[in-house]
Steps between C-alpha positions, in 0.01 A plus 500: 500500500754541201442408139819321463719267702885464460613177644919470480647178732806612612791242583876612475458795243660803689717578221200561274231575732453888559500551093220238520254659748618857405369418144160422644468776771623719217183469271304765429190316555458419867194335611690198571660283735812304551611188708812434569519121617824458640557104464777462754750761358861478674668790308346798664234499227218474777653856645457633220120406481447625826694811395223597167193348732608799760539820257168366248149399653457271150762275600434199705758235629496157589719311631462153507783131511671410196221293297607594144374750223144311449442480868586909549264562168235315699529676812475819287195364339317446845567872591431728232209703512505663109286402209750423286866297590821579335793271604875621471796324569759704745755526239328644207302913462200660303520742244395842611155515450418156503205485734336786349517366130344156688246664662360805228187409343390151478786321412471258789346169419475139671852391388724833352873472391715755437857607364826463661866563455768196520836623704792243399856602605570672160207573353114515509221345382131689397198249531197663388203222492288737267183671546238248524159412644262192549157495658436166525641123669592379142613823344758502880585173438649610145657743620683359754599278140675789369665596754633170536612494140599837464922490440509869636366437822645122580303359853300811522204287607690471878662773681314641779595886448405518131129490639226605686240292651179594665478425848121413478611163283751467743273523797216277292708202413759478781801487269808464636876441420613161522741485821820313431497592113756749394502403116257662293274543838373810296432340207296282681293750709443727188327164338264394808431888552389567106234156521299708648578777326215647236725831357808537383750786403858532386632858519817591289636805731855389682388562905761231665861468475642111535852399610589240378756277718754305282434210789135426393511224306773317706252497812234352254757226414583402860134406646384192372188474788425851400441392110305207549302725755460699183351247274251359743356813515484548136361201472220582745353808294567363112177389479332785662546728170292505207671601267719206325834718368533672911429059603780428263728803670422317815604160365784639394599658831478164606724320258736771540544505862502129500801510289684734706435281841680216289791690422586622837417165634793356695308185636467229257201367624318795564648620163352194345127564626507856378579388153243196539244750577621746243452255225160337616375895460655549207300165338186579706508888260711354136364815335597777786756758412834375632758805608745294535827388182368237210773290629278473869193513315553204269639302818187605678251386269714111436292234645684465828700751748809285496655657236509860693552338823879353360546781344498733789649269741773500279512865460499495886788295546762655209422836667549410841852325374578771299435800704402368846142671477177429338454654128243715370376453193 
C-alpha cells in the first residue's frame, strides 16, 4: 500500500491539468498514489486522465456524473488506499520536492499545514504559516487560533491542499464533505476532521502553488442557499470546541456569513428572515467578536432588527433603480 494519497477532482481544467499531475508524478519521492476523479469533465480533460493513468501505474482514474467538487473529493476519499491524504485542486502544482520534505523524518502529525505560493495575474503571494507544533486537543485548538488571526496567512484554517490528513481519522470518524456546499466546504471539513484531532503541525516550507481566479469572490456573492448552508453548519460544531477564542472564530464565521446572505438577498422576505435570524444571534452572543463595519455592528446590537431590515431594503431598491442589479456592499 502507499504512504501517501493524492486526491485531485477534476472538472473542466484541461488548460491547467498536465502541469498539475506532472508536478506530482514529478516528485522525487514516490511511494505514493494519485486519483484522478474526473467529475463529469466535457473539455477533453477526462482524455487526458486516461492518457497519465496509461504511461504511470500510480495514477488511477475515475470517472464519475457531474456532482460537484465536494462530491468528487468524497469519491476520492472512499478509494484511497495511503496513510496519509493530500488533496489538490486541478489547477494549481507542488514545489519540487514537496512530498519528500512532507514525508523526511517525523514531521507528520494528526493535523500538519504547510507553505504555499499565491499566483494572482501580476504577481505572487508567499504564505508561510511558520514552524510550529502542538501535542495536545487544547494546545490544536490554539493553534488553529493563530492561524486564524495570523494577517500573513488570511483563511489558512480552510483550503484542502495546504494539508495533510491521516486516513486512519478519516476511516475512524467517517468524515465527509458536505454535498451541495461549495463555500468554504474546506473550511468546514478541516474543522470536523481536527475534533478529533490530538497533534498538530504547521510547516513553513512553500510545497503548493495556488491560482488564484479573479472570479472567486463573485461566485461567493451569487449563492445565497449555499451561505446559509454555510452557517448552519457552523453553527452545528461552535460548541464542540473548547477553547473560547477558536468558539468566538466560529461565532464570527457565523455573523459574517450571515451578513453576506443579506446582502445578496434579492427576496425581501427571505431577506428579512436572514437578518431576523442574524440579529437574534447576534443578542443571544453581545460579547462575540463581530467581523463585520461598527456601522452593522451598532445596528446589530439595537434592541430590534428593524432598523437593519429598512436599511437594506432600501439599499436593495436604490441599487436595483440605479443600476438594474443587486449591490454588494
Amino acid at each position: 500500500m502507499p504512504e501517501l494519497s493524492i486526491v485531485v477532482p477534476v472538472y473542466n481544467v484541461h488548460t491547467y491539468l498536465r502541469k498539475c499531475v506532472g508536478s506530482i508524478l514529478s516528485q522525487d519521492y514516490t511511494d505514493f498514489e494519485v486519483l484522478l476523479v474526473d467529475d463529469g469533465s466535457t473539455d477533453g480533460s477526462a482524455g487526458i486522465c486516461d492518457e497519465f493513468a496509461a504511461n504511470d501505474a500510480r495514477v488511477r482514474v475515475f470517472h464519475k456524473p457531474n456532482g460537484g467538487v465536494s462530491s468528487a473529493r468524497n469519491y476520492g476519499i472512499d478509494r484511497i488506499k495511503g496513510r496519509y491524504l493530500i488533496f489538490a485542486d486541478a489547477d494549481d502544482w507542488f514545489s519540487e520536492h514537496s512530498f519528500s520534505i512532507l514525508m523526511e523524518g517525523d514531521k507528520l502529525h494528526d493535523l500538519t499545514y504547510y507553505g504555499s505560493v499565491f499566483h494572482y495575474d501580476n504577481h505572487e503571494k508567499y504564505r508561510s504559516p511558520g514552524a510550529f507544533s502542538y501535542f495536545s486537543p487544547m494546545g490544536l485548538q490554539r493553534g488553529l487560533v493563530l492561524l486564524a488571526n495570523n494577517k500573513q496567512c488570511p483563511d489558512y484554517i480552510g483550503f484542502t491542499w495546504n494539508k495533510v490528513f491521516k486516513v486512519s481519522i478519516i476511516r475512524e470518524y467517517g468524515l465527509r464533505f458536505v454535498e451541495g456546499l461549495s463555500i468554504r466546504e474546506d473550511e468546514i471539513f478541516t474543522l470536523h476532521y481536527a475534533m478529533h484531532c490530538k497533534s498538530m503541525a504547521t510547516l513553513p516550507d512553500l510545497l503548493y502553488h495556488y491560482r488564484k481566479h479573479p472570479f472567486g469572490l463573485t461566485a461567493l456573492k451569487s449563492k445565497v442557499n449555499d451561505l446559509r448552508l454555510l452557517v448552519r453548519c457552523f453553527k452545528d460544531m461552535e460548541s464542540r470546541f473548547s477553547d473560547e477564542v477558536l468558539r468566538d472564530y466560529i461565532s464570527g464565521q457565523v455573523v459574517r456569513f450571515l451578513l453576506h446572505a443579506v446582502r445578496v438577498c434579492k427576496e425581501k422576505d427571505e431577506r428579512r428572515i436572514i437578518i431576523w435570524d442574524l440579529w437574534r444571534y447576534v443578542q443571544e452572543r453581545r460579547h462575540c467578536h463581530l467581523p463585520v463595519k461598527p456601522f452593522y455592528k451598532s445596528l446589530l446590537l439595537l434592541p430590534s432588527c428593524k432598523p437593519l431590515q429598512i436599511l437594506m431594503d432600501a439599499r436593495f431598491l436604490y441599487y436595483r433603480l440605479k443600476k438594474g442589479k443587486t449591490a454588494f456592499i
